[in-house]
C-alpha angles and dihedrals in degrees: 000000000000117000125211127173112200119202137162138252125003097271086067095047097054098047089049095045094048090054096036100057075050091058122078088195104053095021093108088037100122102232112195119187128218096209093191138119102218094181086072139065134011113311089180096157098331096174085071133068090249094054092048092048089056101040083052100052091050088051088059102054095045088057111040084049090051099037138035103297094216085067100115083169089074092052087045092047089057098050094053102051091042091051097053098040091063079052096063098092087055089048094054119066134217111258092038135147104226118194115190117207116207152145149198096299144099093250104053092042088057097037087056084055106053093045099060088055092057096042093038095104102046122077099259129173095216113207124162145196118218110197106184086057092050085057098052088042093055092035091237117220146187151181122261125211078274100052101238115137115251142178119261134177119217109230096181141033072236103064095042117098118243104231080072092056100094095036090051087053085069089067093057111134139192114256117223123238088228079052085047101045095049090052089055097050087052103052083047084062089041095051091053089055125105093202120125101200133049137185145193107238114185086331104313128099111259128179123227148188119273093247103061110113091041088093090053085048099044091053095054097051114078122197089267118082113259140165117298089201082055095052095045088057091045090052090037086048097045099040118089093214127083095245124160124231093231085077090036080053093051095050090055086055101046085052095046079055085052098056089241096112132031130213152230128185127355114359078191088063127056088199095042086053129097116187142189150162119285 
């Protein structure tokens, strides 16, 4: 039986792969990597060529607005992502083993989601690895800036180091078709919303306005210039959801739009951008 372990973002592809060609076991294990942030952007009926149009066309002017608009490398990036992740259901064959990697965040909640409508007609053994509860069942821990030991909850195959991998593939555990069957309804009532930002609320999957994360920004901006790409980490540090600076970056520039910041340096640069309030 084929086995293929699905995981998302690149983070997470490159921490499984390198263990993986380490591991006699897994080496020949296929790995194929949803590089999406789910919790972004329109997913209006993605599984079809009109929702990825649109998703697309957000995408771009996110990031031409947020990004040198003469990187071609950033159009072609989503192309390309788009592109492979509507292929999924071809790469994957019937008969497979599928193992889906995921943690404690909107993007991986939606990704799961997603995937199981692509895969639902194929005879698939579903399995999955849940990382955030690894990381309660092993009482994960690390060291703060004062190098005291603390508790801490992986949220992302990407944020888990990859020494724990292996270990965390002993947890794997068989997904029920009931289990099964509710993911793919939901993503059926996802994919006919016109949101563009999603969160995760006391564990459930909650819309919400555009502007949601402006307040975190604002209070974090004084009435001195100061670094946007500091801002964006302070926003990114203090936020309990896993959200990516390309959308916090956004959301500097559609105040600045909004004459409620001013600005200093590249608008095309996070880290060329000085911002305060107006």
């Amino acid at each position: 039986m084929n086995v293929v372990h699905i995981c998302f973002g690149d983070s997470a592809y490159g921490s499984l792969k390198t263990i993986f060609q380490k591991s006699n076991e897994h080496q020949n294990e296929q790995i194929i990597c949803i590089n999406e942030d789910f919790s972004i952007g329109p997913i209006y009926k993605l599984e079809s060529n009109e929702g990825v149009h649109e998703r697309k066309q957000w995408l771009k002017e996110v990031l031409t607005k947020t990004g040198p608009t003469s990187d071609t490398d950033y159009l072609d990036w989503i192309e390309t992502i788009l592109k492979s992740n509507s292929r999924i259901a071809i790469e994957v064959p019937s008969n497979s083993r599928v193992i889906l990697w995921h943690g404690d965040n909107t993007s991986d909640e939606i990704g799961l989601r997603f995937v199981l409508f692509l895969l639902q007609n194929k005879n698939i053994q579903f399995e999955e690895v849940d990382v955030t509860e690894y990381s309660h069942h092993i009482e994960y821990k690390v060291r703060d800036l004062q190098d005291k030991e603390i508790s801490y909850v992986i949220r992302s195959l990407g944020e888990m180091p990859p020494k724990l991998i292996l270990d965390a593939l002993q947890m794997k555990k068989s997904m029920s078709h009931i289990k099964i069957k509710d993911l793919i309804s939901d993503w059926k009532k996802w994919s006919q919303t016109k949101d563009v930002l999603r969160i995760l609320l006391d564990g459930k999957l909650v819309a919400v306005s555009e502007d949601y994360y402006d307040a975190s920004i604002l209070k974090n901006i004084s009435n001195e210039y100061q670094s946007a790409a500091r801002v964006v980490g302070e926003v990114m540090g203090e936020s309990d959801q896993c959200i990516g600076d390309t959308y916090l970056a956004f959301r500097i520039y559609q105040l600045i739009q909004q004459q409620k910041l001013s600005y200093q340096g590249n608008l095309g640069s996070l880290g060329k951008l000085k911002i305060r309030l107006s």
